[in-house]
C-alpha positions as MATLAB code, in Angstrom:
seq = 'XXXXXXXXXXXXXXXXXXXXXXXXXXXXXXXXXXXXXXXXXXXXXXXXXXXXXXXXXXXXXXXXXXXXXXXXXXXXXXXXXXXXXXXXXXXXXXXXXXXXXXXXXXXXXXXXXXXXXXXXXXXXXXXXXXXXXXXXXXXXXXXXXXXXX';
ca = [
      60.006  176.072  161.949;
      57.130  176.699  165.040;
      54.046  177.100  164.147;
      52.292  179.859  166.407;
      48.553  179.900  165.333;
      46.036  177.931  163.515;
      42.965  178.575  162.437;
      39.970  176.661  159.960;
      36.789  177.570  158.808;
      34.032  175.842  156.625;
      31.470  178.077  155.198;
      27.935  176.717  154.006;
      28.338  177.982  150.380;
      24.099  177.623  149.944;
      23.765  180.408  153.098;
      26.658  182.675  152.112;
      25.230  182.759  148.909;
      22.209  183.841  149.966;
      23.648  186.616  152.351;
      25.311  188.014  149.765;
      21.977  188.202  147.935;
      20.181  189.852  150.333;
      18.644  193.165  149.399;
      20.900  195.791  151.596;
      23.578  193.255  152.687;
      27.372  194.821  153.207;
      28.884  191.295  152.933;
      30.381  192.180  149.206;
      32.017  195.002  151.047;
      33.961  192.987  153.189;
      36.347  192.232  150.400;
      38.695  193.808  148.481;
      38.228  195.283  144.415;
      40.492  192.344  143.538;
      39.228  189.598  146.092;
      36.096  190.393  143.866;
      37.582  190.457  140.663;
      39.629  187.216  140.851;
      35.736  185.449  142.163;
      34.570  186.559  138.795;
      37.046  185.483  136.927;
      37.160  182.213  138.329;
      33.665  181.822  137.991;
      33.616  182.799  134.388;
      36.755  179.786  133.547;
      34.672  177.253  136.371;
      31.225  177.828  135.022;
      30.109  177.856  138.435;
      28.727  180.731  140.917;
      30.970  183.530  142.026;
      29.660  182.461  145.392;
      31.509  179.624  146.112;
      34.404  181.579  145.221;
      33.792  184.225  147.729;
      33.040  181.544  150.186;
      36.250  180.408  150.224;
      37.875  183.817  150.390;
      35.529  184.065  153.192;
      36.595  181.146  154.764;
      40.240  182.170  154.770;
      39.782  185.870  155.976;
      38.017  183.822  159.097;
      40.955  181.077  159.575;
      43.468  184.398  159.111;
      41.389  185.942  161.966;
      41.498  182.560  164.163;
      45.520  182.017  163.386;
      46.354  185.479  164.069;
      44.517  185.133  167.493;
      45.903  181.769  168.012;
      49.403  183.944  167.515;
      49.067  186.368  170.069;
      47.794  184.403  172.730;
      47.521  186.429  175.974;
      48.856  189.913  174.197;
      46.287  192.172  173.813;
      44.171  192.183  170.329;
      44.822  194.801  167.924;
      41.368  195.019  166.349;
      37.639  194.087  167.733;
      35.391  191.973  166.183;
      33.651  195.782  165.255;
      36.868  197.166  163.843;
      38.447  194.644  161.948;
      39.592  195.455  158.715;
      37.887  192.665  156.498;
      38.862  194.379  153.493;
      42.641  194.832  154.134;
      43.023  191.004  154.355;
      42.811  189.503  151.020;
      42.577  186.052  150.149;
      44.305  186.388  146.552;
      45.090  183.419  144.277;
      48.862  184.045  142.713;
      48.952  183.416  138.824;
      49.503  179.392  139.256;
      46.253  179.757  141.302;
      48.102  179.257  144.791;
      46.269  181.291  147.394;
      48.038  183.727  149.967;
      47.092  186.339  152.636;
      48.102  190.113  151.392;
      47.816  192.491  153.991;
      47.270  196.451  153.571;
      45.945  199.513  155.690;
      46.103  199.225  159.518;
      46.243  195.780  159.112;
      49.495  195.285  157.779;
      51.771  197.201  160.621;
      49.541  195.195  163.110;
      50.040  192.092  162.298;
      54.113  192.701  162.364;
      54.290  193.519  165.351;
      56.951  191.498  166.611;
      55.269  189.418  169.330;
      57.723  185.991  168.573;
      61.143  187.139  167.641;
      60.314  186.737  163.968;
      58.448  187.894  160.880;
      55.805  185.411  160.706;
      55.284  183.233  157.864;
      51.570  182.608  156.575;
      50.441  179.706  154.827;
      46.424  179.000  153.691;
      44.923  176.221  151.898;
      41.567  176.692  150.235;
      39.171  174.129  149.392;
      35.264  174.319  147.892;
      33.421  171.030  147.079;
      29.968  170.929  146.442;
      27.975  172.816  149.871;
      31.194  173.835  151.540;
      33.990  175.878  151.187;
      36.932  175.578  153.775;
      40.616  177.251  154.761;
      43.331  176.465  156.845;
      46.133  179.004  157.737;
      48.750  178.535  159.528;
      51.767  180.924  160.881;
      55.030  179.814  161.513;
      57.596  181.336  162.704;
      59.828  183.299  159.456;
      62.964  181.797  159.640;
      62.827  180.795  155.701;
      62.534  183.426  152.802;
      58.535  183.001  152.057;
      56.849  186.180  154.158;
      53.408  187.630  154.305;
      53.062  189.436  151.172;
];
């Protein structure tokens, strides 16, 4: 298996907190219903802040972004920095808790475009310890039977 992009990010939990506090801030918008949902509920069973939650979501949508640009290399970018679709790239935990990418909207058909012979294969890790949150995601190329979902 190849691996064709990698990205990481670390988010200061503390200063994304407070961003997302901030009267008039569109940062909850940047996720999805159910991005938001599963932050809830796993603050609710933590007994913790949604925040540091959403900071690792965050974290994740960020390494996606670096991966996926790692991926394409010299092709040209599908999206801009203005137009990408933050909300169609969810950072969802499956029901043993293992995170994955899910993909919707415009972003979907873009990122499978066929730029290495193969349906890529995406794999995140998710961490959050005390003032950070962090994510790795890598993308390999799709030769076994796990895909984007």
């Amino acid at each position: 298996m190849n691996t064709f992009g990698l990205g990481h990010d670390v988010v200061d939990v503390a200063a994304f907190a407070e961003q997302l506090g901030q009267p008039g801030s569109h940062m909850r918008a940047l996720f999805s219903v159910r991005e938001v949902r599963q932050a809830e509920d796993r603050a609710r069973q933590k007994n913790d802040g949604e925040a540091v939650h959403l900071a690792a979501k965050w974290a994740g949508k960020e390494a996606f972004l670096k991966a996926w640009c790692d991926f394409l290399g010299s092709a040209p970018f599908p999206f801009t920095l203005d137009n990408f679709p933050w909300r169609e790239i969810e950072i969802l935990d499956d029901s043993r808790g293992v995170p994955h990418v899910s993909l919707s909207g415009d972003a979907s058909p873009a990122f499978q475009t066929d730029y290495s012979g193969s349906i890529p294969d995406v794999r995140i890790s998710l961490s959050h310890d005390g003032p950070v949150a962090s994510a790795v995601v890598m993308i390999q190329s799709g030769n076994d039977s796990r895909e984007i979902r």
